[in-house]
ZAMARGU-4260 file (C-alpha; in steps of 0.2 Angstrom, whole numbers, plus 5000, padded with zeros to 4 digits):
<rodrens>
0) 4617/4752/4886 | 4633/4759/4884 | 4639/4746/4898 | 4633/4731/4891 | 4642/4740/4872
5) 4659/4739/4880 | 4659/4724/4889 | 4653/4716/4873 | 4668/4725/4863 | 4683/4711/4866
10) 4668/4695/4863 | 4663/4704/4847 | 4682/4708/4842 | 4687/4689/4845 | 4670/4681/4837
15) 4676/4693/4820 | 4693/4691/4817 | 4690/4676/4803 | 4678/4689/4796 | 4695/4698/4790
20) 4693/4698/4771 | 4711/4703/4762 | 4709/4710/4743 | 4724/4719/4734 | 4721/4738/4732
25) 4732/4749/4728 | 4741/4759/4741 | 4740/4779/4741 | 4755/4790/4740 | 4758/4807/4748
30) 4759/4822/4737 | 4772/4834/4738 | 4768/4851/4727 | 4781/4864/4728 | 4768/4876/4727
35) 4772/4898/4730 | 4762/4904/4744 | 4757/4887/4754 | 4739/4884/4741 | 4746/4866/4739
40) 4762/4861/4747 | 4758/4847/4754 | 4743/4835/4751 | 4743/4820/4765 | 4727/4814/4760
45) 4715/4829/4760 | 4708/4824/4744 | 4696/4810/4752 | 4689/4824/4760 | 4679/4829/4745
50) 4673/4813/4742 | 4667/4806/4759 | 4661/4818/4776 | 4667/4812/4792 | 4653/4817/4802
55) 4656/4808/4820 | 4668/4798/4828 | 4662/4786/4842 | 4676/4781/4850 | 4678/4766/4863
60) 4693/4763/4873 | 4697/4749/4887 | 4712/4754/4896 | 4712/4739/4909 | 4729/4734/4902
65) 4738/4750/4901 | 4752/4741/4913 | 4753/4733/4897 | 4753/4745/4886 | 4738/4739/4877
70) 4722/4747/4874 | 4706/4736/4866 | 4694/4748/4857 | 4680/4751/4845 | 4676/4766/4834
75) 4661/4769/4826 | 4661/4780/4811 | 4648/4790/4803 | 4649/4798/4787 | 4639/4806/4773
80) 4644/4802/4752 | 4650/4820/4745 | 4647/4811/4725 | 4643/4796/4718 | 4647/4780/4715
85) 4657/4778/4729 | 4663/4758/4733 | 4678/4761/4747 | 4682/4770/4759 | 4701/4774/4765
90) 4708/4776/4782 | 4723/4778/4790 | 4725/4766/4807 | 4745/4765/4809 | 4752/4751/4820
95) 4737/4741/4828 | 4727/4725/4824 | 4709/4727/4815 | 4698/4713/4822 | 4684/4716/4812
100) 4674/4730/4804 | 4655/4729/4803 | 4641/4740/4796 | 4623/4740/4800 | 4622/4726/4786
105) 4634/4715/4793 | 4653/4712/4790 | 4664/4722/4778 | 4677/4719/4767 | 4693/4728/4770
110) 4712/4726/4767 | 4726/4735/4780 | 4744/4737/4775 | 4753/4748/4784 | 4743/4765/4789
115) 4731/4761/4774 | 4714/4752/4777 | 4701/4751/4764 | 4686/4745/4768 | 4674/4741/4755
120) 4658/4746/4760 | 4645/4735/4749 | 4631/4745/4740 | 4637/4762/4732 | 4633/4778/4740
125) 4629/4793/4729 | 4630/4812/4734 | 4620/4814/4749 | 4620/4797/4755 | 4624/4793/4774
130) 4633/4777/4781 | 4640/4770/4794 | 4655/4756/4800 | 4661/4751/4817 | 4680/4746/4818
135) 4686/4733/4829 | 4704/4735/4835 | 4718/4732/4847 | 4736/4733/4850 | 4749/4746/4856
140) 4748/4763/4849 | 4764/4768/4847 | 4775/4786/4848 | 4784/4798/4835 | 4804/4793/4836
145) 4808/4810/4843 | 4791/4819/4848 | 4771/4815/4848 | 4760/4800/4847 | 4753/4789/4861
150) 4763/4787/4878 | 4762/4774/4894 | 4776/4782/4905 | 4773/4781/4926 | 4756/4775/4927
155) 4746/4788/4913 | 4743/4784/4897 | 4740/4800/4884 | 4743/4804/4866 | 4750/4820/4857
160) 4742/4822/4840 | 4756/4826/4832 | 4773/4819/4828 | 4786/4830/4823 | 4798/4815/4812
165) 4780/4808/4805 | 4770/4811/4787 | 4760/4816/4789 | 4760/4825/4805 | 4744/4823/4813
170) 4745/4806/4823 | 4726/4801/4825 | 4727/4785/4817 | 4738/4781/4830 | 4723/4777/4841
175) 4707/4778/4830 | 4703/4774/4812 | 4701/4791/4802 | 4705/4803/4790 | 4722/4809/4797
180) 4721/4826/4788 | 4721/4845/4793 | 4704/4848/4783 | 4694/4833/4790 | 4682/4840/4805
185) 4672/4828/4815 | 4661/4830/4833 | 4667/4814/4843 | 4659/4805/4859 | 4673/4794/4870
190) 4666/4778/4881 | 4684/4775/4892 | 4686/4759/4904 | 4699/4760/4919 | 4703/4750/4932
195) 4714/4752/4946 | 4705/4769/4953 | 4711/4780/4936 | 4699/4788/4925 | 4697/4798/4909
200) 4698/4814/4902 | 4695/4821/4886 | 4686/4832/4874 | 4671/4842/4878 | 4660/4840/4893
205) 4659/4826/4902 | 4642/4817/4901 | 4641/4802/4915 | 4653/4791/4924 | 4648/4772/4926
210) 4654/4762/4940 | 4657/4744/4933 | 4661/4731/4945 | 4672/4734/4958 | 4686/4746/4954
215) 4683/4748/4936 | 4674/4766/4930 | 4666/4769/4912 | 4667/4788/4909 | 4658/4798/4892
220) 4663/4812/4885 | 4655/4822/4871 | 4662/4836/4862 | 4650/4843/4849 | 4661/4855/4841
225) 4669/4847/4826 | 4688/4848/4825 | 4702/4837/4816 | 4709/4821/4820 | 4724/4828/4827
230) 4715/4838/4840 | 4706/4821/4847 | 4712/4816/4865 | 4714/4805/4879 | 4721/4805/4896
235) 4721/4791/4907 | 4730/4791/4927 | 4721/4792/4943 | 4716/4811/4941 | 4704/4824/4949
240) 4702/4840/4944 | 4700/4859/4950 | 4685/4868/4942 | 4685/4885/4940 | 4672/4896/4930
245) 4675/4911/4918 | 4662/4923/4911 | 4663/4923/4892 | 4662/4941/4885 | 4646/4935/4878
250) 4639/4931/4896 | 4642/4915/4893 | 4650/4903/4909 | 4662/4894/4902 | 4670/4879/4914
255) 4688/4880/4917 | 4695/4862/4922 | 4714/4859/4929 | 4717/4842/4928 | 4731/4833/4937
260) 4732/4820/4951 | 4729/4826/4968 | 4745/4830/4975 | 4749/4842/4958 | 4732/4852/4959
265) 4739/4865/4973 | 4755/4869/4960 | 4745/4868/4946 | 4733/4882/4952 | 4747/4894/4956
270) 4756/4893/4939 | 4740/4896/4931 | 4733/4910/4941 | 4733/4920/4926 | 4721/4910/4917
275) 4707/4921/4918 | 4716/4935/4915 | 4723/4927/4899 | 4707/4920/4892 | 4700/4938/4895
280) 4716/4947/4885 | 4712/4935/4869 | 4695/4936/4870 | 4697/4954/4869 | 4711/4953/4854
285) 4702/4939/4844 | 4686/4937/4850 | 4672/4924/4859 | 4681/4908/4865 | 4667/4896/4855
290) 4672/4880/4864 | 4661/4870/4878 | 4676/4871/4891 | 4691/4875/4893 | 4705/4862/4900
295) 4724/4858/4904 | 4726/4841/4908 | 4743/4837/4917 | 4756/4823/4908 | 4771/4818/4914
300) 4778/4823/4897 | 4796/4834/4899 | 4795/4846/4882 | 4784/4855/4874 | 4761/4854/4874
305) 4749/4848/4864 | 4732/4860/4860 | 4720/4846/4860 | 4705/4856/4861 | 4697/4858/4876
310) 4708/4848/4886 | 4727/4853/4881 | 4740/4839/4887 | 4752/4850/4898 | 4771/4845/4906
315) 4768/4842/4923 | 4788/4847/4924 | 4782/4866/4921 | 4767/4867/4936 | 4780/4869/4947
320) 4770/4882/4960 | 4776/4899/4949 | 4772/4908/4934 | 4789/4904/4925 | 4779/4895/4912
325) 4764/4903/4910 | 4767/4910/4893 | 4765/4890/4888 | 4749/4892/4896 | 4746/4907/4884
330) 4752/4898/4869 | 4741/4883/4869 | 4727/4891/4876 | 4729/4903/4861 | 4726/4890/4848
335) 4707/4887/4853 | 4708/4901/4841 | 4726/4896/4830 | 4725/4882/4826 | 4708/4873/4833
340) 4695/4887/4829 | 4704/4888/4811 | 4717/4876/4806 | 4730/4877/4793 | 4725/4867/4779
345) 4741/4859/4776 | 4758/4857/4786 | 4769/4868/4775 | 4756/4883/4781 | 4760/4876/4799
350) 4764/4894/4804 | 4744/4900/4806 | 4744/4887/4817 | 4761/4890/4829 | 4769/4906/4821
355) 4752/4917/4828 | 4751/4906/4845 | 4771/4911/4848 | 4763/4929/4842 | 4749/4927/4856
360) 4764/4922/4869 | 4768/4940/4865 | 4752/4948/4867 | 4746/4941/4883 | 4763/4949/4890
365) 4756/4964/4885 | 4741/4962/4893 | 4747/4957/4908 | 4764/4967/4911 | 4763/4981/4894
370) 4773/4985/4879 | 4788/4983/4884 | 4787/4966/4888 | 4780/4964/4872 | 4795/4970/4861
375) 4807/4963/4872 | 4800/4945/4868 | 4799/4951/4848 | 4818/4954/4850 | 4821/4937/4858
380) 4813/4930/4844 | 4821/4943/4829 | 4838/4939/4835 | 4835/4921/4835 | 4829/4921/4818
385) 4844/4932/4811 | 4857/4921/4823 | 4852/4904/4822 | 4836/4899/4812 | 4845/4896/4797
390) 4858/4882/4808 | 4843/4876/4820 | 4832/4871/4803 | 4844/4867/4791 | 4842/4883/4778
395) 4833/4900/4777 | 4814/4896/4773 | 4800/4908/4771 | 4783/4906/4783 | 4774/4897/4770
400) 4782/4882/4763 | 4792/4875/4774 | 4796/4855/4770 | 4791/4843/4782 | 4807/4842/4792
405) 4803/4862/4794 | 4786/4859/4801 | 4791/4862/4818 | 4804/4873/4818 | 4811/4890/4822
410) 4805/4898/4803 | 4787/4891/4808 | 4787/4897/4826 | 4797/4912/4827 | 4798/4918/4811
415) 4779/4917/4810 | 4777/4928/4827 | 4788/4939/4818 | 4777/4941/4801 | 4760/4943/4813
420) 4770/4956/4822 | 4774/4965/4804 | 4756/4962/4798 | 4749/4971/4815 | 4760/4985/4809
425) 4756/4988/4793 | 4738/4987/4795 | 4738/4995/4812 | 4731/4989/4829 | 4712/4995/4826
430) 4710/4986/4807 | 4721/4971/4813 | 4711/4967/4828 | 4693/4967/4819 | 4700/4958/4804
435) 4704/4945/4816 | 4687/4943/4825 | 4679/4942/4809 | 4691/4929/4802 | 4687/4918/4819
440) 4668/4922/4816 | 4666/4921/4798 | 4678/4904/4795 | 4675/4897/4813 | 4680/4877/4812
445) 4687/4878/4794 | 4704/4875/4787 | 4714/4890/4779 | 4731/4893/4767 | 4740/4907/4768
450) 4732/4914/4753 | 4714/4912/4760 | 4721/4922/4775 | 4728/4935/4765 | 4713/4938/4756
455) 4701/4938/4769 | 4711/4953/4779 | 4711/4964/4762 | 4693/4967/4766 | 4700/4978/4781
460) 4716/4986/4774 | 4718/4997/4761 | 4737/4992/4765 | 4743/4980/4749 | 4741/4963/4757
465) 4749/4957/4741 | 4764/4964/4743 | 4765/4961/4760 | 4763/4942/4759 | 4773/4940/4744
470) 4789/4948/4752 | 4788/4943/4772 | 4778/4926/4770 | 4780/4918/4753 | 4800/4923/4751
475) 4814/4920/4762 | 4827/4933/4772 | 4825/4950/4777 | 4826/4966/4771 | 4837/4978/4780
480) 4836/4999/4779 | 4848/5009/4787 | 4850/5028/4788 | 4862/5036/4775 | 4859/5053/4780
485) 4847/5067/4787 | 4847/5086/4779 | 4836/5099/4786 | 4829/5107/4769 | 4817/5122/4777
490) 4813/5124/4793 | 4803/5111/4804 | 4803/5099/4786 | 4820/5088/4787 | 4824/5077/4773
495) 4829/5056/4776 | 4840/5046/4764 | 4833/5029/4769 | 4845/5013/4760 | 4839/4997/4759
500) 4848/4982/4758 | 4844/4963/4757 | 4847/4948/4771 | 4844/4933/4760 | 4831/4940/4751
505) 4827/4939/4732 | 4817/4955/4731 | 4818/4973/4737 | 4801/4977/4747 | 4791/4992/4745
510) 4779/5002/4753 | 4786/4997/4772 | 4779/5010/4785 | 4794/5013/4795 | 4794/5023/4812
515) 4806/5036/4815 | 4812/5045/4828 | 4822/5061/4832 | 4830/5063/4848 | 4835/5082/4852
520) 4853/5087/4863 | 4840/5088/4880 | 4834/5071/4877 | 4816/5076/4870 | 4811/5064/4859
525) 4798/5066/4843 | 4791/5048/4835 | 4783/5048/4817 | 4782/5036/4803 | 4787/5036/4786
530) 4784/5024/4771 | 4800/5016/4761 | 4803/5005/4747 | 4815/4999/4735 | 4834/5001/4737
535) 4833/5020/4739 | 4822/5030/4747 | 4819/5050/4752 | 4806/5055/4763 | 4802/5071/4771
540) 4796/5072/4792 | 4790/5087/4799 | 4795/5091/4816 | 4786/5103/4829 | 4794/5121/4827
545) 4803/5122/4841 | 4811/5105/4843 | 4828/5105/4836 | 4834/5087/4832 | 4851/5080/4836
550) 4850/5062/4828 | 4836/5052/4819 | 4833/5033/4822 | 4823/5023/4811 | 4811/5008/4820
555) 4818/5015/4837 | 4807/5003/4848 | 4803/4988/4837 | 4787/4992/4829 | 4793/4982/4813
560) 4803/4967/4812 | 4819/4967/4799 | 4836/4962/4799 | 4845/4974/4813 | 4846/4973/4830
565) 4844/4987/4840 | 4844/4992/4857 | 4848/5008/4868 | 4851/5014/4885 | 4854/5029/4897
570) 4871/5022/4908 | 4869/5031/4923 | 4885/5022/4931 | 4902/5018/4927 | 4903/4999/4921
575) 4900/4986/4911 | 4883/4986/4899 | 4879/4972/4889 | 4869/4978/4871 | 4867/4959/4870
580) 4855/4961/4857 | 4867/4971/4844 | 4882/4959/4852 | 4891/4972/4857 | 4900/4974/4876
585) 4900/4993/4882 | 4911/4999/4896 | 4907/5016/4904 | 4923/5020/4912 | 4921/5038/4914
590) 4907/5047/4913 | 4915/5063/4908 | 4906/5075/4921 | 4887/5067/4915 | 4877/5061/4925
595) 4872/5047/4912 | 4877/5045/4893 | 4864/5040/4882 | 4868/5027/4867 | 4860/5018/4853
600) 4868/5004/4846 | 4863/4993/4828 | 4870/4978/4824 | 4862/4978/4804 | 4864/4959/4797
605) 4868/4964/4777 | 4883/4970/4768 | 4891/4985/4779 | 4894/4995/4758 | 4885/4989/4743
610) 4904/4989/4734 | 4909/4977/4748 | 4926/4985/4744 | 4934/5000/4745 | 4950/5004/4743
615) 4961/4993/4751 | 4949/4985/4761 | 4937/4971/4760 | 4923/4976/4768 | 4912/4962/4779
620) 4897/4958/4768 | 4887/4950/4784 | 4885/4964/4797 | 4889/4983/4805 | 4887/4991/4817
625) 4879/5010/4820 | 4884/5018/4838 | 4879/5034/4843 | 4881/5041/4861 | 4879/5057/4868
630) 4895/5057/4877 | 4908/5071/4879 | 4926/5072/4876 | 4927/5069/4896 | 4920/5053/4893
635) 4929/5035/4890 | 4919/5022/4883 | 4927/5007/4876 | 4918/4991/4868 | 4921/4974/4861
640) 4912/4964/4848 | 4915/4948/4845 | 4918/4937/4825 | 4912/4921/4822 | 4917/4913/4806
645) 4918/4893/4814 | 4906/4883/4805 | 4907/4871/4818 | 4901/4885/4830 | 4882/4888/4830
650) 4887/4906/4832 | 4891/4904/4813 | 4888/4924/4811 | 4901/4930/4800 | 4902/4917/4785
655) 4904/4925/4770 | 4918/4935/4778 | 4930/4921/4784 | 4924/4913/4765 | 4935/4926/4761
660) 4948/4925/4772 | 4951/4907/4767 | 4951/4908/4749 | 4965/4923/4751 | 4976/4913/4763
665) 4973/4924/4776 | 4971/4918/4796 | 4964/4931/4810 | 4979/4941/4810 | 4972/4952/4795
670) 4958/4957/4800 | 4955/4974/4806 | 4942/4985/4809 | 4933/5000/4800 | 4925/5015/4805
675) 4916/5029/4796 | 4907/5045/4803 | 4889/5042/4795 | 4883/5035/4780 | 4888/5046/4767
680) 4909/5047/4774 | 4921/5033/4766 | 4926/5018/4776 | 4943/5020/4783 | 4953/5010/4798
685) 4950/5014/4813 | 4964/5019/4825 | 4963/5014/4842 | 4957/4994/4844 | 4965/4978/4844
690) 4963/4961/4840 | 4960/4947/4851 | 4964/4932/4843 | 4963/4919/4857 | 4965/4906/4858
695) 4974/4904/4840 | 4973/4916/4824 | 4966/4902/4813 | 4951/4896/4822 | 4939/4911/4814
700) 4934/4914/4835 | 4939/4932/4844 | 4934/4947/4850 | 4938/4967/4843 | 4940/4977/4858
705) 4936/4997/4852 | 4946/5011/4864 | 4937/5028/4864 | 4921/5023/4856 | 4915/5034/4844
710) 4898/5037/4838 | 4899/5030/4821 | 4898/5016/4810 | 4908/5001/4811 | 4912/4984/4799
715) 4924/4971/4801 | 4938/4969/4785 | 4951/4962/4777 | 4964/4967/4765 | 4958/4968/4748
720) 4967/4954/4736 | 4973/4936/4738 | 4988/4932/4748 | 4997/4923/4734 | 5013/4921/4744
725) 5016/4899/4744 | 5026/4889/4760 | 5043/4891/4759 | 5054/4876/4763 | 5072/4877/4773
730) 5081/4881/4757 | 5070/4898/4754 | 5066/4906/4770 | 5063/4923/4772 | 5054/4938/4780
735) 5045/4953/4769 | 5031/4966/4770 | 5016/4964/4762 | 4998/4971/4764 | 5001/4979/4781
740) 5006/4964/4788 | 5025/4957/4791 | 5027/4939/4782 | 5039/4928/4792 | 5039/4912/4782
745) 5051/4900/4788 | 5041/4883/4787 | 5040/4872/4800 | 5055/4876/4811 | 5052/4883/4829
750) 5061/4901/4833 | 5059/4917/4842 | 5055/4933/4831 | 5059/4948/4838 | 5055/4966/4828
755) 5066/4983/4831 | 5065/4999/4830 | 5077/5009/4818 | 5084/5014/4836 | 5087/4999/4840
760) 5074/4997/4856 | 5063/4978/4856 | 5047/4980/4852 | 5040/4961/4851 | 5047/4945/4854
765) 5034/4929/4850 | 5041/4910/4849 | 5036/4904/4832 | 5035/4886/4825 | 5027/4889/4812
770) 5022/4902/4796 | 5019/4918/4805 | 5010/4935/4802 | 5012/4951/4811 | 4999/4963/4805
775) 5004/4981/4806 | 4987/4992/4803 | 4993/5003/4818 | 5011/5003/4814 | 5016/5021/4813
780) 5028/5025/4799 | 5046/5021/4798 | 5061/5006/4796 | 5059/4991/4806 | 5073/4976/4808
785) 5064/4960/4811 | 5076/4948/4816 | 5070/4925/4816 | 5083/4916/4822 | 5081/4896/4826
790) 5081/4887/4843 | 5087/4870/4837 | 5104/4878/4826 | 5111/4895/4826 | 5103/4899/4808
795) 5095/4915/4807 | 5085/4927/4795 | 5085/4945/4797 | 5076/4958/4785 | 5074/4976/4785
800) 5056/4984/4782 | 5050/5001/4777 | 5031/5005/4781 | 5027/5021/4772
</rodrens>
């Protein structure tokens, strides 16, 4: 019967295209509704879903002409009335001919302008009233300009159900007539016709394969779980498969399908050998995988997967033989719990989809290979959000919110691993983990916001969800808490002066649970956790009696995600160590008699002093940098750490600073560094670094190299108050002292500078052809002569200064 169905499909399609019936309607809009905490940022059409169910889709494809690119189909669509009085329906079919539409009554009205069909479908329904309506269609389904969509490339034809530049996002009405929302579920059955010894694959189980005529096969599929319109799929090339089995932790076998062609099943096998062990990890996390099978189809696609459930469109570029991948593997497999289980009900919430798959990345590391593969990939992640995000996306955004041209970016993705890594810690492992199973059991093939998340978790916390989701989810930025001081107050008790300060954030958070830990003089190390909030905090840790501490850290291994970066080491050997996540370049060159030095260093991405100035310094208001070491006075440890004020550069890290810079007329040749003891001692210069401006002092790009690293803090600054010196022109050229820096102006006329001691002796020599500082932070006291005198006439300039 289903033979004789799609053979008749292209007759019935070219005996109804006169039946096409155009009436005016009026065309629906997208809403856009700025909403706090992601209830209603975006409506692309969700409100037909309280009006009409969607039960099944019934869909019918003829691939003979793929080399073509064109696809015949039919789909069948059945639906019950959700109220009364209902006249039209409205789908969305974007980019292909409609032939005809026909209803058990016969055929149906219907007018199609762009992605919008309306179909009037005669008598009425009221509440409770079913229907049904098979559309006829052909064409070629087309592609997202930049990713998704429907693709014919090297003999396959597939679809991603999303596109990343399209609104909506979901891209089902690319191939089928439906309601192309988030909230829409449907159970579908697929009837696929190839030729040319290709055949099908798509959701759900596979139910029979039809040999028709020669070299043509007609292959059903049914998946009875219900899913949106995004999650639909096809996949057509001359494939086989490899089955595997996996035993469900409900004792359940659950079929485990690689699909590919047969010359790619060998390599796809071995970068997914840890499948199993993957499925077992989530299962374990989040609980029962509740689909029919589970499947990886293999497209020749070069970026990126798509989670179609149950049979997840992966880049055959990545099933290269190894493992290198395999956390892809681990992020779409993850989302038959994000994302196809329970689904974000609207793309500014996108994060509940992506943000706790690039979460699940993380955890199937540390199921496989432990926590310290874990963190690790949580820094990666931190540090891409502090560093670039804000350039990569176009603006800070918080989780929940996002616009449309945010929907796939780094705030949805990594920022959202970062918030489910921050939620796993405030609510702790064993009340985190049950929270989630119940969520996937309880609202199992549902759509969810942000809010509804949040309140279903409270149930399992007596941690202020509120709170939580209001500062790290619903608002943007960071907040940053530093160490000002530790006091012992009586005996093992010791006293923490906890700051906090703001990366882009509105509000000051409370009530963060904060690990600590004390580290004593033989490398003993005590861990324990405290609970800050607002911008000052004192708490009190108790320590075993006899362990007598030598520093504090707060966070010391990531267990909450803010803005600072830190990172430590033992260096065993003299050499070069990289902090690359604090951006900071250490060099052991002697150990000093140790056999290794141990050393902590924080980049913290917030103002380095609330004041921002103090005394005559302007103090960088974008980062610091806290260093501690256990090294002795034997020991030589020098560093560098690089500025970047170039807008142009994505490493665009210190803006705020060079903002100042330009608006006092200063170039790189005023900057200097800072250092203070701890948190409590006043900022001063530091005495042993210099600059290194190359290639030019005004391209806001160098590196600060530190001799004889000191445990510490450190800040980048400036001197405070505008350079309000002007260019001179030939008639008023001189050479004078002001704000630690030698001003040579002398316009635009090439010469050599030369600077002498009060004995006489050459210090510096430099060719200048311009206006040029010399800064003099490390000057010691005394008279200088600075003499310019010009290569092109014998016209010179020559100026005694006193530094005092």
């Amino acid at each position: 019967m289903r033979t004789i169905m799609l053979f008749l499909l292209a007759l019935i399609s070219d005996l109804c295209v006169n039946g096409q019936i155009h009436k005016h309607h009026c065309q629906s809009s997208k809403k856009f509704l700025p909403l706090r905490g992601g209830d209603a940022i975006e409506d692309p059409g969700n409100s037909r879903s309280d009006s009409i169910d969607i039960q099944h889709y019934e869909i019918s494809l003829d691939f003979t002409m793929m080399d073509d690119d064109l696809i015949k189909a039919s789909c069948k669509i059945s639906y019950t009335a959700l109220m009364d009085d209902i006249e039209q329906i409205h789908l969305d079919l974007l980019g292909l001919t409609v032939d005809s539409i026909i209803s058990p009554n016969g055929l149906l009205e219907y007018n199609h302008s762009n992605s919008d069909l309306f179909v009037q479908i005669g008598n009425a329904l009221n509440n409770g009233d079913a229907g049904d309506m098979t559309v006829y269609y052909h064409g070629s389904p087309q592609s997202d300009p930049t990713w998704g969509g429907f693709y014919f490339s090297s003999g396959y034809a597939y679809n991603l159900g999303v596109g990343f530049t399209s609104v909506p996002h979901n891209l089902g009405r690319i191939w089928f007539p439906c309601f192309d929302n988030f909230v829409e579920r449907s159970t579908y059955s697929f009837h696929v016709l190839t030729n040319e010894n290709r055949t099908a694959y798509c959701n759900g189980m596979r139910t029979a394969v039809d040999e028709i005529g020669v070299d043509s096969l007609l292959t059903h599929w049914q998946l009875d779980q219900t899913i949106p319109t995004y999650l639909a799929c096809v996949a057509v090339t001359n494939y086989t498969h490899v089955e595997q089995n996996y035993v469900s932790i409900t004792g359940d076998n659950i079929p485990m399908w690689l699909v590919a062609k047969a010359a790619d099943t060998t390599d796809m096998k071995l970068s997914m050998i840890n499948l199993t062990s993957c499925m077992t990890g989530f299962e374990d996390h989040y609980g029962p995988y509740r689909w029919s099978r589970v499947g990886f189809t293999a497209v020749p696609f070069n970026a990126g997967a798509m989670e179609h459930a149950t049979s997840i469109a992966y880049p055959l570029i990545t099933l290269d033989g190894t493992t290198t991948y395999e956390t892809l593997m681990a992020h779409e497999l993850s989302h038959h719990w994000w994302g196809d289980l329970v689904t974000c009900r609207n793309a500014g919430d996108m994060w509940l989809n992506e943000g706790w798959a690039k979460f699940s990345e993380a955890l199937f590391l540390e199921n496989l290979y432990g926590a310290d593969e874990y963190h690790e990939f949580m820094m990666d992640l931190l540090k891409d959000i502090l560093l670039y995000a804000h350039r990569n996306d176009g603006e800070r955004y918080p989780v929940s919110g996002v616009p449309n041209t945010a929907t796939y970016g780094d705030h949805v993705y990594n920022k959202g691993a970062l918030m489910a890594h921050n939620l796993r810690a405030y609510m702790g492992d064993v009340a985190f983990f049950e929270a989630i199973q119940s969520m996937m059991n309880d609202r199992q093939f549902t759509a969810h916001t942000s809010s509804d998340f949040r309140d279903f978790l409270q149930d399992f916390t007596l941690v202020d969800l509120t709170g939580f989701f209001d500062n790290w989810v619903f608002e943007p930025g960071f907040p940053e808490f530093r160490l000002k001081q530790f006091l012992q107050t009586n005996g093992s008790d010791w006293e923490l002066h906890i700051d906090q300060f703001r990366h882009y954030s509105s509000d000051y958070y409370e009530n963060v649970p904060i690990s600590v830990s004390a580290r004593s003089a033989s490398g003993e190390v005590w861990i324990g956790e405290v609970v800050a909030g607002g911008q000052n905090s004192i708490v009190t840790v108790t320590l075993p009696s006899d362990f007598e501490p030598e520093i504090f850290f707060l966070n010391p291994t990531g267990e909450l995600n803010y803005a600072v970066l830190g990172e430590e080491k033992s260096m065993n050997d003299d050499g070069l160590n990289n902090f690359s996540y604090a951006e900071m370049e250490v060099d052991v060159e002697t150990l000093g008699g140790q056999d290794s030095i141990f050393m902590r260093v924080e980049n913290h991405w917030a103002a380095a002093d609330e004041n921002l100035v103090q005394g005559e310094y302007y103090i960088s208001p974008d980062r610091w940098w806290n260093v501690w070491h256990n090294g002795l006075d034997d020991s030589e440890i020098t560093a560098t750490i690089r500025y970047y004020g170039n807008e142009s550069d994505n490493k665009f890290f210190d803006p705020l600073l060079f903002e100042y810079f330009e608006a006092n007329n200063y170039n790189e040749d005023s900057l200097v560094l800072l250092y203070r003891p701890d948190g409590v001692s006043a900022w001063q210069l530091f005495q042993n670094y210099e600059v290194l401006t190359s290639p030019g002092i005004d391209n806001w790009s160098g590196r600060i190299r530190i001799f004889d690293l000191q445990t510490g803090q450190y800040a980048f600054g400036a001197p405070t108050g505008p350079n309000n010196v002007s260019e001179f022109n030939s008639s008023s050229q001189t050479i004078y002292y002001n704000n630690n820096r030698i001003a040579c102006r002398i316009g635009r006329a090439e010469g050599m500078l030369r600077v002498y001691d009060a004995e006489g002796s050459l210090l510096m020599e430099k060719l200048t052809k311009d206006n040029t500082d010399i800064p003099t932070v490390q000057w010691a006291k005394g008279v200088y002569i600075v003499n310019w005198s010009s290569v092109v006439n014998q016209q010179q300039i020559t100026s005694k200064i006193i530094i005092d």
